[in-house]
PADREN-579280 format. One record per residue (C-alpha): x, y, z. Coordinates in steps of 0.2 Angstrom, whole numbers, plus 5000, padded with zeros to 4 digits. Each point is the difference from the previous one (the first is absolute). Example, Ala and Ser with C-alpha at 12.3 -4.5 7.8 and 13.67 -1.06 7.14 Angstrom:
BEGIN
<<5062; 4978; 5039>>
<<5006; 5017; 4997>>
//
This chain:
BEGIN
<<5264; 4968; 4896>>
<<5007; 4988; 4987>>
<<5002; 5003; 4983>>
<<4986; 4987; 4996>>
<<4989; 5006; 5011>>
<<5003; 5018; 4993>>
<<4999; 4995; 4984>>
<<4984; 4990; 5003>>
<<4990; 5013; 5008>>
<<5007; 5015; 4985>>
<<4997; 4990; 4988>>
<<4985; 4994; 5005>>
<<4993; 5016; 5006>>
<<4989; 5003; 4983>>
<<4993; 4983; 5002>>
<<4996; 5000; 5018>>
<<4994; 5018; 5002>>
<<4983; 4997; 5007>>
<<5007; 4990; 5014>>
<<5008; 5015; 5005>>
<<4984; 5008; 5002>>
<<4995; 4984; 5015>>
<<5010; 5013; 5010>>
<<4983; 5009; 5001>>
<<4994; 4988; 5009>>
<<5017; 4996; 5010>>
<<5002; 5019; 5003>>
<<4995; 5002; 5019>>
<<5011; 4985; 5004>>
<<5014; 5002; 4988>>
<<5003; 5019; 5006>>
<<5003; 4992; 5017>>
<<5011; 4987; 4996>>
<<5012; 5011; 4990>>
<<5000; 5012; 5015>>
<<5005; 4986; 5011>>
<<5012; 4995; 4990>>
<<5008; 5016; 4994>>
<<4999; 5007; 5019>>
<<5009; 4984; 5005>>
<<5012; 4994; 4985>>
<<5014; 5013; 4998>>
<<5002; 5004; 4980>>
<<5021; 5001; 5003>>
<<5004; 4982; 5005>>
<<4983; 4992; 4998>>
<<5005; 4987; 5014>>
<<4984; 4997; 5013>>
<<4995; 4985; 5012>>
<<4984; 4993; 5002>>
<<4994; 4988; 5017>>
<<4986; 4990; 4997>>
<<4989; 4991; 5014>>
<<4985; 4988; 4996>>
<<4991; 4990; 5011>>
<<4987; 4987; 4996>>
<<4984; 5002; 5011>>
<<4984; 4989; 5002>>
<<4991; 5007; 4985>>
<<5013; 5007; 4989>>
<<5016; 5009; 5001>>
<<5007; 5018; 5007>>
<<5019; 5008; 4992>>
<<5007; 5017; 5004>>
<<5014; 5005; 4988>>
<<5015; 5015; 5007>>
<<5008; 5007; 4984>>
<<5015; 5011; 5007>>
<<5012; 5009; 4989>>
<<5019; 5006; 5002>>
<<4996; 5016; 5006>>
<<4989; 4990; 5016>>
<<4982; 5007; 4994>>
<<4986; 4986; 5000>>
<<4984; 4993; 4991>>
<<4990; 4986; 5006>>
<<4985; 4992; 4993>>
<<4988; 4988; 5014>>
<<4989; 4989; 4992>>
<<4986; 4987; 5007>>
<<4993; 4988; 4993>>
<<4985; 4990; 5002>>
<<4990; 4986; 4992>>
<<4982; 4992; 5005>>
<<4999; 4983; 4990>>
<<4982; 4998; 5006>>
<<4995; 5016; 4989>>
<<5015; 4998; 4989>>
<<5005; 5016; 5000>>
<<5017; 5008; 5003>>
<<5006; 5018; 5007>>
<<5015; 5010; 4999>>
<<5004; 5016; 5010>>
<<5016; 5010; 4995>>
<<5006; 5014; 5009>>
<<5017; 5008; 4995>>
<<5006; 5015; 5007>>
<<5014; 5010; 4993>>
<<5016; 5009; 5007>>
<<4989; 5017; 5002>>
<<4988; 4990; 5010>>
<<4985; 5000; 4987>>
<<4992; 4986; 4997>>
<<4990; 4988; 4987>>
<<4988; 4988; 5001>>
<<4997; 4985; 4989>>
<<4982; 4989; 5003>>
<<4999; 4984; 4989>>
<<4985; 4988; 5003>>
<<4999; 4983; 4989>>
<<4986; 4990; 4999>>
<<4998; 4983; 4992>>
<<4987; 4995; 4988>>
<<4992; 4987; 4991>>
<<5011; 5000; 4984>>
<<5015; 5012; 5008>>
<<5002; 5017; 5010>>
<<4997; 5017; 5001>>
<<5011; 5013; 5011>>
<<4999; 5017; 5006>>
<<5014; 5012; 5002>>
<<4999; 5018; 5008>>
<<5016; 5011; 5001>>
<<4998; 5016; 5011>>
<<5013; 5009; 4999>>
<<5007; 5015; 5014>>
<<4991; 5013; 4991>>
<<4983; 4989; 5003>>
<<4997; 4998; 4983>>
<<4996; 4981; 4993>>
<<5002; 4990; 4985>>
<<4991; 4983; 4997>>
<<5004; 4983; 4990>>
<<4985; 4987; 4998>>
<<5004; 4985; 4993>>
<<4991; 4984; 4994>>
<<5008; 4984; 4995>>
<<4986; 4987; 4994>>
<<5006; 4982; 4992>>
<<4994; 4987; 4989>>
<<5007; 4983; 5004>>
<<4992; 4992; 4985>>
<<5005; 5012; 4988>>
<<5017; 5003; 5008>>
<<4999; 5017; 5001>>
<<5004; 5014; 5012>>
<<4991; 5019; 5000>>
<<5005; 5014; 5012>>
<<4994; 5018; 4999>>
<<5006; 5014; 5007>>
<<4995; 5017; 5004>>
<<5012; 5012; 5007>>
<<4990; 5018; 5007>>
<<5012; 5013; 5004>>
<<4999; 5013; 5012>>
<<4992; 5014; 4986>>
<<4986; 4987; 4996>>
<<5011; 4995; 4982>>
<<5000; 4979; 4996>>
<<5012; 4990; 4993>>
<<4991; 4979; 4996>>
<<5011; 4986; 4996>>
<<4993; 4986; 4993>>
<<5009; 4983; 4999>>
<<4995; 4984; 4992>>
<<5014; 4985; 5000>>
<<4996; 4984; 4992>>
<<5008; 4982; 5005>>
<<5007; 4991; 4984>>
<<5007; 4982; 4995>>
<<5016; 5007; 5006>>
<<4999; 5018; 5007>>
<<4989; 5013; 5003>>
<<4995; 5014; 4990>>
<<4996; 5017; 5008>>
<<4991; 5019; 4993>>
<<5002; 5014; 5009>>
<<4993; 5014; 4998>>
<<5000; 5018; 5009>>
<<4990; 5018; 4997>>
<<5004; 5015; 5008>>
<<4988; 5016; 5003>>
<<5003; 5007; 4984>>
<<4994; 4984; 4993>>
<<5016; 4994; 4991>>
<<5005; 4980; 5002>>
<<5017; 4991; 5001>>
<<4999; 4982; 4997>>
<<5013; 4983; 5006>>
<<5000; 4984; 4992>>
<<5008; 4984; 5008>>
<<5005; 4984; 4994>>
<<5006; 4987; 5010>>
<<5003; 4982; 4995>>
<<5011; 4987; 5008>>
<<5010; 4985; 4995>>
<<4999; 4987; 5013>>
<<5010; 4988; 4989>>
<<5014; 5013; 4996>>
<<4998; 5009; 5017>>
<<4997; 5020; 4993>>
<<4987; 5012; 5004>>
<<5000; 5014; 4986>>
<<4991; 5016; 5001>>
<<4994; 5010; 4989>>
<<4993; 5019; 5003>>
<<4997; 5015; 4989>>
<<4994; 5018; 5007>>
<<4989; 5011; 4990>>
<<4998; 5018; 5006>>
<<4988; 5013; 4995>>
<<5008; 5008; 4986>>
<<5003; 4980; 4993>>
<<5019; 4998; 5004>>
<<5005; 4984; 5006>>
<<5013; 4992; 5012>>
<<5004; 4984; 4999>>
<<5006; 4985; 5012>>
<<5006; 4982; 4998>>
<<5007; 4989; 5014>>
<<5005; 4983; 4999>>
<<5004; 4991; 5016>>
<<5011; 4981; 4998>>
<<5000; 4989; 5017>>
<<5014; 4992; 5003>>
<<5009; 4988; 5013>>
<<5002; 5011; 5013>>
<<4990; 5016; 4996>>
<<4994; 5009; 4984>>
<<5006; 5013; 4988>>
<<4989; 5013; 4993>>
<<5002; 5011; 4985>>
<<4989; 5018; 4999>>
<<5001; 5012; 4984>>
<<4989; 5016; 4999>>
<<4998; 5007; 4985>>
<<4993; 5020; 5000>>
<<4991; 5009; 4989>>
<<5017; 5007; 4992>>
<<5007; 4983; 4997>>
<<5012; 5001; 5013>>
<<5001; 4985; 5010>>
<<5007; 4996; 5019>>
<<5002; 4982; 5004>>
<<5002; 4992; 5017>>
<<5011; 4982; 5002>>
<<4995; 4991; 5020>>
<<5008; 4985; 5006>>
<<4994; 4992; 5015>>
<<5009; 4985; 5008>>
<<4996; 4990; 5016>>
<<5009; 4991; 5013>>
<<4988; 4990; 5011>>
<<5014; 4992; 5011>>
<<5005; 5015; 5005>>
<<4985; 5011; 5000>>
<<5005; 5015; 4986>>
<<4993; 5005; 4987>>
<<5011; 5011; 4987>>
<<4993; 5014; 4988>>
<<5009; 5007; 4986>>
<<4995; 5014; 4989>>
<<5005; 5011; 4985>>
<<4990; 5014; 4993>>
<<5006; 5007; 4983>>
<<4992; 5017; 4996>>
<<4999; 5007; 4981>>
<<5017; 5008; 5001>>
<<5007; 4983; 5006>>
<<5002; 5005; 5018>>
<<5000; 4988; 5013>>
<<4994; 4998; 5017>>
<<5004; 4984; 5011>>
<<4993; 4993; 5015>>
<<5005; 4986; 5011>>
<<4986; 4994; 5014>>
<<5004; 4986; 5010>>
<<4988; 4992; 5013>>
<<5004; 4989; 5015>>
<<4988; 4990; 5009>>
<<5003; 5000; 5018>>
<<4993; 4992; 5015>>
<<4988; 5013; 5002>>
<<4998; 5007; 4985>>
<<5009; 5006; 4986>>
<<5012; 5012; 4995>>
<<5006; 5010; 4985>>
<<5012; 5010; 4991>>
<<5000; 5010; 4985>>
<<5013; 5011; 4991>>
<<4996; 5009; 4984>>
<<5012; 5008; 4989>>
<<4996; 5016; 4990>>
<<5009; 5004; 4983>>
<<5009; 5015; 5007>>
<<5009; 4986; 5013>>
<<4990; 5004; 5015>>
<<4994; 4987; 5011>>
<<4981; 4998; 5010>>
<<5000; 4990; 5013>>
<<4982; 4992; 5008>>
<<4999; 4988; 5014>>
<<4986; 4990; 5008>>
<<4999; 4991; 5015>>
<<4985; 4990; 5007>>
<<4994; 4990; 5016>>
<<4987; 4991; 5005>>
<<4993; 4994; 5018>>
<<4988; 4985; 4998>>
<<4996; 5001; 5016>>
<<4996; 5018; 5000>>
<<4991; 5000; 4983>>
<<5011; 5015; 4994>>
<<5015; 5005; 4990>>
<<5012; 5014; 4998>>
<<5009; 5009; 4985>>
<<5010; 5011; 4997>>
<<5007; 5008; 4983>>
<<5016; 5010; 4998>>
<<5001; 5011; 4985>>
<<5018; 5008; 4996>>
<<5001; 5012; 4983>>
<<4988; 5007; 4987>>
<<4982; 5007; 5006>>
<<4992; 4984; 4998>>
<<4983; 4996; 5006>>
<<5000; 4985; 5013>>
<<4993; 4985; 4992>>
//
């Protein structure tokens, strides 16, 4: 985990308590992802492989993900989907079975509206117990405004709502959210985002308020530039403390690659660095990352994709060596 990101979710753990308490609602499917993963990704050398297949079918799209780890235990996750445009609906089945050979199921259906969507989810997990999230998303072109509510109902019958407003601007978009728990408590977001077509930045502007009123704060400011962009994040917490995060990307359309450099700096000036760099090939693409943690030890993460036109389908494949992250 970097510094930023650990820093990010301490220090914003007063702020963004109630999101924790979505896990309610996550429970039954979140237990079976970690048991996949724990059962399948050794804690020692963190190093895993992951074989994805998908395949594009008359009315959606099918992909079965093998997660294997160093010590040859696997987890796999088979998931179907299928869309009817004549009722405007869309479906998603999930099945993932862990190492142990238990298994969980995920049921999504979508259905399009007049003004927007609503969706369904069902998590069932091995025990048998369920979890539900209903959402609705409703828009109002003439006001430039976009509503979605949420209800997450988990397993004990508890609820978690979100509810979420975003407004289009001159230059931006504005957007509230705001989330309550069970025991009734709310934690709020507030996002500003304007852009500068003349100078070419987007800047963004975000402040987290928990229940007990501490606040974490974010601004980003991302520059275009000849071949790529630059972006500049800096949290602030509810101590003061403040992590910043410097990303230069640079492209190189003759020959196909596309380079990402990254420098997180933590609030006791501790840096992590990581190097991605992507290669468009005749198939597909491939790509490369290294990341270097402030003790000197190295991460490595590779992907490589291709597809078949003919066949409608394309394979990846994701190598992970060091550190117990989770695939991405």
């Amino acid at each position: 985990m970097s510094i930023y990101r650990s820093f990010r979710r301490s220090g914003a753990l007063a702020a963004t308590m109630l999101i924790a308490l979505s896990a309610i609602g996550d429970a039954a499917e979140a237990r079976e992802r970690r048991s996949n993963a724990q059962g399948s990704r050794p804690a020692a050398s963190g190093s895993w492989t992951r074989q994805s297949q998908s395949q594009r079918t008359d009315n959606g799209r099918t992909r079965q993900d093998t997660l294997t780890g160093s010590n040859g235990r696997t987890a796999s996750r088979d998931v179907v989907v299928e869309n009817d445009r004549d009722s405007g609906t869309r479906t998603r089945n999930a099945t993932r079975t862990g190492p142990n050979g238990n298994t969980s199921t995920v049921n999504s259906v979508g259905q399009k509206t007049e003004n927007g969507r609503t969706r369904q989810d069902t998590w069932t997990g091995a025990n048998g117990q369920t979890a539900t999230r209903d959402v609705v998303v409703s828009n109002d072109k003439e006001a430039g405004t976009r509503t979605r509510d949420a209800v997450v109902t988990g397993p004990n019958g508890q609820t978690v709502t979100t509810n979420s407003v975003m407004q289009k601007t001159d230059d931006g978009f504005t957007r509230h959210d705001e989330r309550t728990g069970p025991n009734g408590q709310t934690a709020t977001r507030d996002v500003v985002v304007s852009n500068d077509k003349e100078a070419g930045t987007r800047t963004r502007d975000a402040t987290r308020t928990g229940p007990n009123g501490q606040t974490v704060t974010t601004s980003s400011v991302t520059q275009k530039t000849e071949d790529g962009f630059t972006r500049h994040d800096e949290r602030t917490g509810p101590n003061g403390q403040t992590a910043t995060r410097d990303v230069v990307v640079s492209n190189d359309k003759e020959a196909g690659t596309r380079t990402r450099d990254a420098v997180v700096t933590g609030p006791n000036g501790k840096t992590v660095t990581t190097n991605t760099v992507t290669q468009r090939t005749d198939d597909g693409y491939s790509s490369d990352s290294t990341r270097t943690l402030p003790d000197g030890s190295v991460r490595t993460h590779s992907v490589d994709v291709s597809c078949d036109k003919d066949a409608k389908s394309c394979t990846k494949v994701v190598e992970h060596n060091g550190g117990a992250s989770t695939p991405q």
